[in-house]
FIMARDREN-127978 format. One record per residue: residue in one letter; z, y, x of N, C-alpha, C in turn. Coordinates in steps of 0.02 Angstrom, whole numbers, padded with zeros to 5 digits, always signed. Each point is the difference from the previous one (the first is absolute). Layout:
BEGIN
{r A,{Z,Y,X},{Z,Y,X},{Z,Y,X}}
...
END
This chain:
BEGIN
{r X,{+00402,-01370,+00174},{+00037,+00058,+00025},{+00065,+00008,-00040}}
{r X,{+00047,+00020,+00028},{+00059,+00009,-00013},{+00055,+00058,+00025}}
{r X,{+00010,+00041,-00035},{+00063,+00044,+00055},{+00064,+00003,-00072}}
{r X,{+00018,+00087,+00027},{+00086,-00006,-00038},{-00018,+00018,-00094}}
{r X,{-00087,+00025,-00010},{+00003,-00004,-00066},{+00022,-00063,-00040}}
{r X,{-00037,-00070,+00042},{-00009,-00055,-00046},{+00085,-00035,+00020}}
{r X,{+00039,+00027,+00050},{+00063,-00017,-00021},{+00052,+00023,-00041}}
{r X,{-00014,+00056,-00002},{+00020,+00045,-00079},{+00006,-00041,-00044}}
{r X,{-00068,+00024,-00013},{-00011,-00057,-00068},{+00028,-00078,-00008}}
{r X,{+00012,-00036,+00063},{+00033,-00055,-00017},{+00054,+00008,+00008}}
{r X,{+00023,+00034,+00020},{+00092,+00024,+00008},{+00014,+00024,-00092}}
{r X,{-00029,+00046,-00035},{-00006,+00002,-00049},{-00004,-00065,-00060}}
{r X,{-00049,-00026,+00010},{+00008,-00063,-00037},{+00053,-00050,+00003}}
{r X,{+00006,+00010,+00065},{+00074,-00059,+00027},{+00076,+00030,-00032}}
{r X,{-00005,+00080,-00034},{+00049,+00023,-00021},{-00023,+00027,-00086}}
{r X,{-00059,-00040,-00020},{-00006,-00005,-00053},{-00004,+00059,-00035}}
{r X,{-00018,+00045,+00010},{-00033,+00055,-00020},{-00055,+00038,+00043}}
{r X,{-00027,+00046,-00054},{-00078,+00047,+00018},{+00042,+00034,+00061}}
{r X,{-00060,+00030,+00020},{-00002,+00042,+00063},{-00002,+00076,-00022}}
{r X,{+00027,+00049,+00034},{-00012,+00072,-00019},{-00038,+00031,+00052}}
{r X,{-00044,+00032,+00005},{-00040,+00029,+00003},{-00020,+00070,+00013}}
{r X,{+00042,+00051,+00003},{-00019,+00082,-00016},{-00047,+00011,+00031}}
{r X,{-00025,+00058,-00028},{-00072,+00044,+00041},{+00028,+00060,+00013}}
{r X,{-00001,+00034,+00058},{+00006,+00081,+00013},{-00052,+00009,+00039}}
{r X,{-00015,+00060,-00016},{-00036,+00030,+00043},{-00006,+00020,+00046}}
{r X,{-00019,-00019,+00071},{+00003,+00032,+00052},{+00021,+00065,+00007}}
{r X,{+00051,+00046,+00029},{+00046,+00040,+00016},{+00006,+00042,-00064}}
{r X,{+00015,-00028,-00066},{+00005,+00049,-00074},{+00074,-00042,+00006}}
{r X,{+00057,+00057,-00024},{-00014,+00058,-00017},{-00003,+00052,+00068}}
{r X,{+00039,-00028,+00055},{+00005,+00036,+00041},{-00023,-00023,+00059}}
{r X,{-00041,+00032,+00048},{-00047,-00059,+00048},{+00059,-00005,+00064}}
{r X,{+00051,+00029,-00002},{+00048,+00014,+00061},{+00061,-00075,-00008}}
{r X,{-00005,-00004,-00067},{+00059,-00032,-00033},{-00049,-00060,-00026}}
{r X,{-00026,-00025,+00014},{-00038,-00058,-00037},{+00033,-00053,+00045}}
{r X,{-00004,-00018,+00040},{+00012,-00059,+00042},{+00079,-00028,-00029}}
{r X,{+00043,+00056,+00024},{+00066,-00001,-00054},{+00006,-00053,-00076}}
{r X,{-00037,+00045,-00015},{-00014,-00028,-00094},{-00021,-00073,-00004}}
{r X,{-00062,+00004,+00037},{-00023,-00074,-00007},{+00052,-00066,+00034}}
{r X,{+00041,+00010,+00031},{+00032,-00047,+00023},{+00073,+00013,-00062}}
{r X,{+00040,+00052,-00022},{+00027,-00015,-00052},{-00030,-00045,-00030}}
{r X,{-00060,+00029,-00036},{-00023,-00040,-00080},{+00014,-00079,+00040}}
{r X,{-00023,-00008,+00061},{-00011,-00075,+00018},{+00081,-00042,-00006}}
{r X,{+00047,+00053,+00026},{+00053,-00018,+00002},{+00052,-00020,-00076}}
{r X,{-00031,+00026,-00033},{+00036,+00023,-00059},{-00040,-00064,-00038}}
{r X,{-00063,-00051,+00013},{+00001,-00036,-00040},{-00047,-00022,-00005}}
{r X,{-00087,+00037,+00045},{-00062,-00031,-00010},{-00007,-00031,+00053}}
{r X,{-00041,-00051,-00004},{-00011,-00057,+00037},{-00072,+00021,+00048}}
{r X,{-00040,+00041,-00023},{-00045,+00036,+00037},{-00021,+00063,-00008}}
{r X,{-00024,+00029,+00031},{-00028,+00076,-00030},{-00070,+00017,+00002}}
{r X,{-00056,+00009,-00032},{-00041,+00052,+00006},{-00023,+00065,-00008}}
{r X,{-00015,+00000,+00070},{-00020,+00082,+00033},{-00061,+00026,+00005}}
{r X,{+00006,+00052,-00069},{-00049,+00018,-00010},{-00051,+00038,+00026}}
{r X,{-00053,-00023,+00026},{-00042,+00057,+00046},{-00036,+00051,-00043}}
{r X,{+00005,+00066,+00011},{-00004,+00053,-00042},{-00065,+00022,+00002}}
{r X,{-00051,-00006,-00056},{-00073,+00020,+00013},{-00029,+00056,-00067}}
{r X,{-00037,+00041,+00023},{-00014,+00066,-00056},{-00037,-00037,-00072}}
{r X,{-00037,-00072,-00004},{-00004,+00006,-00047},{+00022,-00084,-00025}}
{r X,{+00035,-00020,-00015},{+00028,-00049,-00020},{-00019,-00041,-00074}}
{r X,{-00031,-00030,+00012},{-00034,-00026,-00062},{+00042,-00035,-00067}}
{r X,{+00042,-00048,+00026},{+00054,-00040,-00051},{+00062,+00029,+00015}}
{r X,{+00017,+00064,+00026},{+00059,+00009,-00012},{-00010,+00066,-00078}}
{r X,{+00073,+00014,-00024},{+00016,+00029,-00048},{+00014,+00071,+00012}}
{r X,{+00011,+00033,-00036},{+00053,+00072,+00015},{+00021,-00013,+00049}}
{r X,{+00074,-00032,+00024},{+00055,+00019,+00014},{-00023,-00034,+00061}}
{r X,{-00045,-00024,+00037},{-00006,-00044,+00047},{-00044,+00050,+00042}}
{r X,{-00044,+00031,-00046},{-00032,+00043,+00013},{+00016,+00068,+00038}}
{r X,{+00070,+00036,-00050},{+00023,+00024,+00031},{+00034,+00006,+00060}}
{r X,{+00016,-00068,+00003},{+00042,-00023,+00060},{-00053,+00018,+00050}}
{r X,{-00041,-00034,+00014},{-00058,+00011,+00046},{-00040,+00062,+00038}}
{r X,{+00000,+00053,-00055},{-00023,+00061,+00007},{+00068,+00043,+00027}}
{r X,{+00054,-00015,-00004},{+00045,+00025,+00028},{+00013,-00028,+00077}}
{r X,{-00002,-00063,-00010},{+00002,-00034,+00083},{-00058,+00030,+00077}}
{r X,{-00057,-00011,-00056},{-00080,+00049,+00033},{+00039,+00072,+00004}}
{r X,{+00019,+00032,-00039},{+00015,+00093,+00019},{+00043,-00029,+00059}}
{r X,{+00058,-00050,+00002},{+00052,+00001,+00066},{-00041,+00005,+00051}}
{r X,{-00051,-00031,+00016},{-00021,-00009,+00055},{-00006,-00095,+00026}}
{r X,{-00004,-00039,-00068},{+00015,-00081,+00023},{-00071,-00045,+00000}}
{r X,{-00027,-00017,+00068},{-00052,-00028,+00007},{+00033,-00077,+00004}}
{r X,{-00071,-00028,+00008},{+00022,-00069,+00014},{+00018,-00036,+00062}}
{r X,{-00008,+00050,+00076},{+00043,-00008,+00038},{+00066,+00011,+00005}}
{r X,{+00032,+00067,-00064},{+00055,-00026,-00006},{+00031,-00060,-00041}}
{r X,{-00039,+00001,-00067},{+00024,-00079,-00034},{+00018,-00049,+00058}}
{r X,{-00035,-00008,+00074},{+00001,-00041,+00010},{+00052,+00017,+00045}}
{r X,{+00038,+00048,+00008},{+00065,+00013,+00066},{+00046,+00004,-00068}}
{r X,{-00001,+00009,-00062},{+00048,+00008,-00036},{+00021,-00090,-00023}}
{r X,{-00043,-00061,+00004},{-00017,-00069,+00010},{+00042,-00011,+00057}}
{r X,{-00010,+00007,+00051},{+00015,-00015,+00060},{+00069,+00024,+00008}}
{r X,{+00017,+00049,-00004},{+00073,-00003,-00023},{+00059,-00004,-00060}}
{r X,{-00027,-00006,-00049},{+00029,-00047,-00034},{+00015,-00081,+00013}}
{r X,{-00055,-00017,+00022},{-00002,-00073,+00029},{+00074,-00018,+00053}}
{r X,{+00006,+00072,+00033},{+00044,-00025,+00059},{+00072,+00014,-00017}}
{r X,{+00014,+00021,-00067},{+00063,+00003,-00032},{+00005,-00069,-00059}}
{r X,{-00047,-00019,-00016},{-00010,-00074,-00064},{-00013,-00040,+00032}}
{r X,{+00007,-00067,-00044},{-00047,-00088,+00021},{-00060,+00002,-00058}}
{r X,{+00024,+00062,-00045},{-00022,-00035,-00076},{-00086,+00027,+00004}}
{r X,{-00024,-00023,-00026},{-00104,-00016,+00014},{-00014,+00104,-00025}}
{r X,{-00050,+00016,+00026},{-00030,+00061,-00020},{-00082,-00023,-00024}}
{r X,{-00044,+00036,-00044},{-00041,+00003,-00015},{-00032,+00079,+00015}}
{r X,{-00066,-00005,+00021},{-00050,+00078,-00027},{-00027,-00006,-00052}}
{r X,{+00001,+00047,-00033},{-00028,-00018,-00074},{-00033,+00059,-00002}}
{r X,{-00074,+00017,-00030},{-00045,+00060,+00005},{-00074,-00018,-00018}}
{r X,{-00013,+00066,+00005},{-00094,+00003,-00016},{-00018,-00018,+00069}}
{r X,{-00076,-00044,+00003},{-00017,-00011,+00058},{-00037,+00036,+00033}}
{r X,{-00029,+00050,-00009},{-00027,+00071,+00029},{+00040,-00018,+00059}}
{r X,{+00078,+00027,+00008},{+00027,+00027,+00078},{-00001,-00056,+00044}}
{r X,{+00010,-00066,-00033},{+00009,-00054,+00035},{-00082,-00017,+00037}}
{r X,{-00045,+00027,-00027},{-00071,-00002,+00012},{-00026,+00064,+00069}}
{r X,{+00022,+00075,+00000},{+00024,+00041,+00034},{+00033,-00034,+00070}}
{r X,{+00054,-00016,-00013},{+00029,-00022,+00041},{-00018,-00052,+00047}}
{r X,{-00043,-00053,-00023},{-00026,-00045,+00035},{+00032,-00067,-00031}}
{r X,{-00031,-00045,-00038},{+00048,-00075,-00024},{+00036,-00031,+00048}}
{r X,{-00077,-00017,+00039},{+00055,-00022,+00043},{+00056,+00016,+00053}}
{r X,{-00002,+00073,+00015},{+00041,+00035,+00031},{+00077,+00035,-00047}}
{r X,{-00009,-00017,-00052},{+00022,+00014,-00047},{+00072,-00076,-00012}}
{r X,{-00050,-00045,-00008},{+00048,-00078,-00015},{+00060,-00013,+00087}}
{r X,{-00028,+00045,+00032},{+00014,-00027,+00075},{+00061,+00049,+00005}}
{r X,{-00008,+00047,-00039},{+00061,+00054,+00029},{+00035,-00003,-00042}}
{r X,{-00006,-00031,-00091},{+00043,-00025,-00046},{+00044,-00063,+00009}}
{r X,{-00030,-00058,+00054},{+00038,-00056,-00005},{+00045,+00032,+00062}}
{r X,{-00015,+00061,+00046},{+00037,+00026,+00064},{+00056,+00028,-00036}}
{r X,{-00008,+00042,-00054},{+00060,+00020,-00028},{+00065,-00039,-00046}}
{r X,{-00037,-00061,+00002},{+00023,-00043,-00060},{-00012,-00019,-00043}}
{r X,{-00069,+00029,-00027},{-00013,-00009,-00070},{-00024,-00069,-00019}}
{r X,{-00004,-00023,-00060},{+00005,-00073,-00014},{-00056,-00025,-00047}}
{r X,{-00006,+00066,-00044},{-00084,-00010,-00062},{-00014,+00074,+00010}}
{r X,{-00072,-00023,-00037},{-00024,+00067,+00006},{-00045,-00015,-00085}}
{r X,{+00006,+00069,-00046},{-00008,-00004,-00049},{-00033,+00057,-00023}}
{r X,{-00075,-00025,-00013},{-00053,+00025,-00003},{-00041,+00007,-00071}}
{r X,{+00029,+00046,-00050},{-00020,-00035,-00061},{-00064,+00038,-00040}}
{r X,{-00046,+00033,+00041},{-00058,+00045,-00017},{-00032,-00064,+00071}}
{r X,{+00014,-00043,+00013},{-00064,-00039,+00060},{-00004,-00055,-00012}}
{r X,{-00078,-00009,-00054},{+00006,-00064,-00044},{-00014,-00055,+00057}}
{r X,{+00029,-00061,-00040},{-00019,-00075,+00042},{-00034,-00019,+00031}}
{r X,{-00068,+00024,-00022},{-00076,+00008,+00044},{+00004,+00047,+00050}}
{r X,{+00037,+00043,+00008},{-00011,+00049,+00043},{+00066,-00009,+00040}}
{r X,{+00016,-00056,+00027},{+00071,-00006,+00057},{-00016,-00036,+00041}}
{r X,{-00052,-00016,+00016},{-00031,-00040,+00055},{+00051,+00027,+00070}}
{r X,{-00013,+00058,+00007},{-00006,+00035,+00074},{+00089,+00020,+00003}}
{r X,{+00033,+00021,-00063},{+00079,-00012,+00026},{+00018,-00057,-00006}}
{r X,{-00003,-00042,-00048},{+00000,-00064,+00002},{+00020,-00031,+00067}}
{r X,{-00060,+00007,+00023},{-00003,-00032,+00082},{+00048,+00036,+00051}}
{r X,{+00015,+00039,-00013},{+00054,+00075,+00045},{+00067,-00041,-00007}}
{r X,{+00006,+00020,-00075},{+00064,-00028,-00044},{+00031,-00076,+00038}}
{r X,{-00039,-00038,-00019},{-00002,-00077,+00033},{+00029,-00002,+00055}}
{r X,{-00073,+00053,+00068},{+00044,-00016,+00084},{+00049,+00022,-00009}}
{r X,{+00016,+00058,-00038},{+00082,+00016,+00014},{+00059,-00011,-00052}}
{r X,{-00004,-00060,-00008},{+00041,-00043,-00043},{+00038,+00043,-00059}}
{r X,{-00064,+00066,-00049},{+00047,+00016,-00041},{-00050,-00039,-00067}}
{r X,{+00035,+00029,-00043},{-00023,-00043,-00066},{-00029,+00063,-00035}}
{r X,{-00077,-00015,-00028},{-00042,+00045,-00032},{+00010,-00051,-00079}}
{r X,{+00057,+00082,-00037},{+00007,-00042,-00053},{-00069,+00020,-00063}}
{r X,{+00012,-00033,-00044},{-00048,+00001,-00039},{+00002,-00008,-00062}}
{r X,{-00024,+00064,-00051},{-00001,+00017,-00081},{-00009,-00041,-00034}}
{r X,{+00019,-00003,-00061},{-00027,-00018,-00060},{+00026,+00031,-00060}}
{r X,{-00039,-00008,-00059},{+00015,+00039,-00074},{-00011,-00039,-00024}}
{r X,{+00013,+00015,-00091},{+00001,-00024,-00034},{-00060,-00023,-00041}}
{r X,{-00050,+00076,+00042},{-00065,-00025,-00007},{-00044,-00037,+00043}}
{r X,{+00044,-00050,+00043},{-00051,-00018,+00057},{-00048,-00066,-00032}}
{r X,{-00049,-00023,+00007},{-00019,-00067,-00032},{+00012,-00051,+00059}}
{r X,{-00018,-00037,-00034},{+00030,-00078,+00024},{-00014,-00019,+00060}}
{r X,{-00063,+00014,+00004},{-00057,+00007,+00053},{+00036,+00035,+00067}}
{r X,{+00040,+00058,-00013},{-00004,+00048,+00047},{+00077,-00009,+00007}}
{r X,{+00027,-00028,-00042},{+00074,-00028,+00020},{-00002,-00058,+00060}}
{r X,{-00033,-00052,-00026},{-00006,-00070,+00058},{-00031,+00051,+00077}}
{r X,{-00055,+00030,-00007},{+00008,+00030,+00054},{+00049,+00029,+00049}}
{r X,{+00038,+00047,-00038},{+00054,+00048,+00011},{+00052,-00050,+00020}}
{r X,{+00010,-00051,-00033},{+00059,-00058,+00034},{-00009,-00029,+00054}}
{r X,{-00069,-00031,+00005},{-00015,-00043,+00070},{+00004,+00068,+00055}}
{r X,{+00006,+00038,-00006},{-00002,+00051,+00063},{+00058,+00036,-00016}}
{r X,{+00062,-00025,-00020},{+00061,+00033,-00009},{+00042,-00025,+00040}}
{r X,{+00059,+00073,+00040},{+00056,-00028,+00038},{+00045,+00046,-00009}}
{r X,{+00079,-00048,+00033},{+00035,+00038,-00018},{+00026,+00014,-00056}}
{r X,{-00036,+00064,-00064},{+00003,-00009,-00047},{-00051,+00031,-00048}}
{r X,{-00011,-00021,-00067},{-00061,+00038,-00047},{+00059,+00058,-00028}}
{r X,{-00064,+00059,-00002},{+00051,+00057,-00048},{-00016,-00005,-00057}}
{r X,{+00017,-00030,-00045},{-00010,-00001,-00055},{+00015,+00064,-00062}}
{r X,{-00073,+00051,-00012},{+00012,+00062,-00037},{+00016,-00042,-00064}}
{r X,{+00055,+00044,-00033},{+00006,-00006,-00073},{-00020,+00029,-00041}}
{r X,{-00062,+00040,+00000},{-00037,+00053,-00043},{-00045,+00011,+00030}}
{r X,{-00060,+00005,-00036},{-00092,+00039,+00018},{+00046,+00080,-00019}}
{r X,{-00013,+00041,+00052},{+00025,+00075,+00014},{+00016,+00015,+00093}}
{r X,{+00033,+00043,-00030},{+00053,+00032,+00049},{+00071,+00008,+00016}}
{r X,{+00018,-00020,+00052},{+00076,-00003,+00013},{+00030,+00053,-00036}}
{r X,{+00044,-00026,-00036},{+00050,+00036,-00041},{+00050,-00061,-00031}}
{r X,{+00064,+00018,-00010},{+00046,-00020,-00057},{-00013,-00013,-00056}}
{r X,{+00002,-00054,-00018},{-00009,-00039,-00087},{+00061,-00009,-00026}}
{r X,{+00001,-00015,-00072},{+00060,-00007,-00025},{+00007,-00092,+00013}}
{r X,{-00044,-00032,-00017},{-00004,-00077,+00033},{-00094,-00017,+00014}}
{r X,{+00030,-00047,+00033},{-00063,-00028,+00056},{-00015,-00067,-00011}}
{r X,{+00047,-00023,-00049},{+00015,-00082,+00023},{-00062,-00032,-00071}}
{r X,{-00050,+00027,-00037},{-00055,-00018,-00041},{-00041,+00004,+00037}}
{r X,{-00028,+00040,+00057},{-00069,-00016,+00036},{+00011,-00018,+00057}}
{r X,{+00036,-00004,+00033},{+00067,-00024,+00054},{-00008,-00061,+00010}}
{r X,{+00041,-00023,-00038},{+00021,-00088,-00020},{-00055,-00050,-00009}}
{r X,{-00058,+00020,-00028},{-00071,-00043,+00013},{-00031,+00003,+00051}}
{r X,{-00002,+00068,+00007},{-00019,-00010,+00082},{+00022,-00045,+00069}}
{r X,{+00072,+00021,-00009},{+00039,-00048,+00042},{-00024,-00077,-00020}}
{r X,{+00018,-00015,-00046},{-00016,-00084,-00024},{-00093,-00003,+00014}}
{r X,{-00010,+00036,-00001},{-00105,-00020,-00007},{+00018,-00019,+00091}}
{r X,{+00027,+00053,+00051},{-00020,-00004,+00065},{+00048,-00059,+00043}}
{r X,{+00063,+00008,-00028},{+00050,-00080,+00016},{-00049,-00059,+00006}}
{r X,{-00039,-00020,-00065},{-00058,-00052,-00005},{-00037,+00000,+00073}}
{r X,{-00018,+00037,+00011},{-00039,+00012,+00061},{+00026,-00010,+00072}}
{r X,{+00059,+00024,+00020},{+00040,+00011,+00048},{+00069,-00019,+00023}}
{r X,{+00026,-00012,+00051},{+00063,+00009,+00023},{+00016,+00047,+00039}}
{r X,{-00058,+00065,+00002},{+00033,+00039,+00032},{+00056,+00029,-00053}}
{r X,{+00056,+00041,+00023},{+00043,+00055,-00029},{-00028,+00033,-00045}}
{r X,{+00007,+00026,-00085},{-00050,+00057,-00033},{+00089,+00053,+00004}}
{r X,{-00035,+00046,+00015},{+00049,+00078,-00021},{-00015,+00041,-00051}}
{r X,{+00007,+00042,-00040},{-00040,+00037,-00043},{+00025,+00039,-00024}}
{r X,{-00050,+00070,+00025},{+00029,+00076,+00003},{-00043,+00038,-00064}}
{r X,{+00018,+00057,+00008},{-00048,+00053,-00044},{+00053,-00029,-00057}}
{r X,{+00047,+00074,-00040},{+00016,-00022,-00069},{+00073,-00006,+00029}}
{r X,{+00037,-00030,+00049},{+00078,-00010,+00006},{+00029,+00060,-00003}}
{r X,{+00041,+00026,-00067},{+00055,+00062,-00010},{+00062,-00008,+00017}}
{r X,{+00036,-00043,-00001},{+00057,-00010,+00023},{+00018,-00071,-00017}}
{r X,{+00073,-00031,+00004},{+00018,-00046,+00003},{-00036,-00050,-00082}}
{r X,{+00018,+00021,-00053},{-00051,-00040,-00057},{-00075,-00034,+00029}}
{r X,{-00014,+00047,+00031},{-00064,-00030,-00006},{-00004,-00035,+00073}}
{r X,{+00030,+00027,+00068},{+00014,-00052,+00039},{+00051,-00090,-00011}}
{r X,{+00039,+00016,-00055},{+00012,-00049,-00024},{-00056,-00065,-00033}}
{r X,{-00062,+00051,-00034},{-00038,-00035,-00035},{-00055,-00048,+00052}}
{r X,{-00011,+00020,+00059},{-00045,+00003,+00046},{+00015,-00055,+00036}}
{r X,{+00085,+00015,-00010},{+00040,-00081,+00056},{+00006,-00053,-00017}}
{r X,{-00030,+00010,-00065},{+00004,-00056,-00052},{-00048,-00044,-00009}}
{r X,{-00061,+00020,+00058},{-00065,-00046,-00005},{-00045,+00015,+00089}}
{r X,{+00050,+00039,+00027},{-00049,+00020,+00070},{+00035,-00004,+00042}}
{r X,{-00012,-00007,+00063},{+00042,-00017,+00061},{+00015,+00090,+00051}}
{r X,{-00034,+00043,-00044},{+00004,+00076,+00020},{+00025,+00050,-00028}}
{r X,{+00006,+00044,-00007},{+00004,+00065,-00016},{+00001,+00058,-00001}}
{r X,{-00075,+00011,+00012},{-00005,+00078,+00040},{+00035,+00076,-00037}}
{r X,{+00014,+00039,+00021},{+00006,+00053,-00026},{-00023,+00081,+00014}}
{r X,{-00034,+00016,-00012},{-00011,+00077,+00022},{+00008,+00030,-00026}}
{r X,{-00047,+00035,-00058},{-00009,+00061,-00035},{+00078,+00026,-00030}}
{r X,{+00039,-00046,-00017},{+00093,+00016,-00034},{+00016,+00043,+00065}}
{r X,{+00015,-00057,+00086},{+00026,+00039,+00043},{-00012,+00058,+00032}}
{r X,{-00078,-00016,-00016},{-00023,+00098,+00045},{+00026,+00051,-00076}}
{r X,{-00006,-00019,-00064},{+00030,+00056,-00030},{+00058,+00019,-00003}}
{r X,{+00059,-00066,+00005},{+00054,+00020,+00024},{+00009,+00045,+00060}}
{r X,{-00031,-00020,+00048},{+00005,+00068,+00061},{-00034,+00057,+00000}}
{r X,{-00040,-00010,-00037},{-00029,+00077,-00029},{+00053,+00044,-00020}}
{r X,{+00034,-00041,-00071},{+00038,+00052,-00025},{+00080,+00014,+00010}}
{r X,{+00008,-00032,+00074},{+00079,-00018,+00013},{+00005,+00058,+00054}}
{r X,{+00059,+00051,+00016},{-00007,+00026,+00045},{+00006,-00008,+00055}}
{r X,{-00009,+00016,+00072},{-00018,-00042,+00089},{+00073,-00025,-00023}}
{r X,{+00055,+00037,-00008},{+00075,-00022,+00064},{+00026,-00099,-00075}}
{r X,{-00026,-00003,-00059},{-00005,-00047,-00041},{-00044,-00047,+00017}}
{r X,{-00058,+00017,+00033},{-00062,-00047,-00021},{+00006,-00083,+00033}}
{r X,{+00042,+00012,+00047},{+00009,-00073,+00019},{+00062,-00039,-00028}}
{r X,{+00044,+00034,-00034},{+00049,-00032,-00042},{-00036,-00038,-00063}}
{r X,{-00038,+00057,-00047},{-00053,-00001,-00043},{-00048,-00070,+00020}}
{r X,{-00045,-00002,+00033},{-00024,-00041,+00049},{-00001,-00070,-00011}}
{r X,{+00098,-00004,+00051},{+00025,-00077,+00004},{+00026,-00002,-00079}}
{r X,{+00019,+00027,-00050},{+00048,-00024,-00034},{-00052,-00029,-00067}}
{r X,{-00074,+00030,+00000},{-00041,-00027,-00010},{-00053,-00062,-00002}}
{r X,{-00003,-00026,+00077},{+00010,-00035,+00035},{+00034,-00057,-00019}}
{r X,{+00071,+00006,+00012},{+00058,-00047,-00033},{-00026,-00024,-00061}}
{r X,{-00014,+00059,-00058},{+00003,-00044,-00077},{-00052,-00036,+00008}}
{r X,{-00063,+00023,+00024},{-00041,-00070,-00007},{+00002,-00059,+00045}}
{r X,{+00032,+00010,+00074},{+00022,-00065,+00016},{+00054,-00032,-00044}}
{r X,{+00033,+00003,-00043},{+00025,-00027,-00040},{+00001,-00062,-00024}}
{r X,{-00059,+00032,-00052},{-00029,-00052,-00039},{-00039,-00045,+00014}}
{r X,{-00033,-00012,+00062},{-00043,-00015,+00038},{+00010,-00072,-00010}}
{r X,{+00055,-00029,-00012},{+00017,-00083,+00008},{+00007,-00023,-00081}}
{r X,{-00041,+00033,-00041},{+00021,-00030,-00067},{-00063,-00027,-00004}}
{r X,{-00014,-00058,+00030},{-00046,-00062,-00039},{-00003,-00022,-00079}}
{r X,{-00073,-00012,-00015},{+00010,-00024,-00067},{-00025,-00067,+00020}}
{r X,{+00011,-00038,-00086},{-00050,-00041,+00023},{-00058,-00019,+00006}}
{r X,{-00049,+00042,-00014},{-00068,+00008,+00024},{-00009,-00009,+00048}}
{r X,{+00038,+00048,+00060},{-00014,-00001,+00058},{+00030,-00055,+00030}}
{r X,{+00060,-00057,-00018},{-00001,-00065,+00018},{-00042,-00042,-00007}}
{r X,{-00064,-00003,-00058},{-00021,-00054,-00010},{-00079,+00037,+00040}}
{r X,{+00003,+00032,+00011},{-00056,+00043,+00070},{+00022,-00033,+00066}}
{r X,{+00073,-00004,+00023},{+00019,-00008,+00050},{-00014,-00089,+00028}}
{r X,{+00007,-00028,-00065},{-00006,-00094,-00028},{-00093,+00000,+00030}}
END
């Protein structure tokens, strides 16, 4: 299987730097003005976006992700809208969308009625990170007929065992967490990070990305320096937390910008990965 994620990623490589990544939350800060936003940030410099589906109790997210969420739920944002807020974004971009969420709603909703109205809107992965490996049988198979990519975790605590697993059933791309926790901002990532990446490379040619921990450009610098990704959340939803509406999309892209930046500074680690 193949769609516009796994050309990303080789369009990326072919221009020799990581991929960016952001996470927002489905209609935070403003559910009227979201569609707007997400195609800035896209414009301004990320190569994909994930859209966060907003659920009351969120297991690996942090504060600020958190908050995001419980504010999106007071708007009024289900996951039939995630999926009209998908669907039109799609028809203003080329660039890949992801759902990213607890699997409760996606379960609610129906999987497979669920994968059918996500690949209808555009969507490209679906990122499920409370629905362990053993338990993806049934989107799995959803995911598949409708040619999106069910991506798939790993930590720093995963064993070896449960890595080779996690690879042979990887597409698209692995999210590679940089910390046992919760999404939040680190000052650096690149000590539990950087083994990880190298333990799962051994294993794979799929793409590794790796989120949880990216604060701004330093540490997206550090990330580009051994991974073909770069997710970001917990920095951008607090930037729009604390930016006011008629700013937040200047705020946003210009954000955006600094870490597409750095995005192309290879070391040589990541050449002799690439060898």
């Amino acid at each position: 299987m193949s769609n516009d994620l796994d050309t990303m990623f080789s369009s990326c490589r072919a221009e020799r730097r990581a991929a960016l990544i952001p996470y927002i939350t489905a209609g935070f800060p403003d559910p009227d003005d979201y569609v707007d936003l997400a195609v800035a940030v896209l414009e301004a410099g990320a190569d994909a976006l994930e859209i966060g589906i907003p659920f009351s109790d969120p297991l690996l997210d942090g504060p600020a992700i958190q908050r995001s969420q419980g504010a999106a739920l007071k708007a009024g944002v289900t996951p039939a809208r995630c999926l009209a807020y998908a669907a039109e974004i799609h028809a203003r971009t080329a660039k890949p969308l992801l759902f990213m969420g607890a699997y409760n709603p996606v379960l609610v909703y129906g999987p497979a009625r669920f994968c059918k109205d996500a690949a209808t809107a555009g969507v490209s992965g679906l990122i499920l990170p409370d629905l362990p490996y053993e338990e993806q049988d049934e989107v799995r198979q959803a995911a598949e007929e409708h040619e999106i990519h069910l991506i798939q975790l790993l930590a720093p605590t995963s064993t070896t065992e449960r890595l080779q697993r996690v690879c042979h059933a990887a597409s698209g791309f692995i999210y590679c967490v940089s910390v046992a926790g919760v999404t939040g901002a680190r000052a650096s990532v690149r000590a539990t990070a950087q083994p990880l990446v190298e333990r799962v490379r051994a294993c794979t040619d799929v793409p590794l990305a790796v989120g949880f921990g990216i604060a701004g450009p330093d540490q997206a610098r550090e990330v580009a320096g051994f991974a073909d990704g770069v997710i970001v959340g917990s920095a951008l939803i607090t930037l729009l937390a604390e930016t006011l509406r008629p700013e937040a999309h200047a705020a946003a892209c210009g954000f955006v910008r600094s870490l597409h930046d750095v995005l192309g500074e290879r070391t040589p680690a990541y050449d002799q990965q690439e060898r």
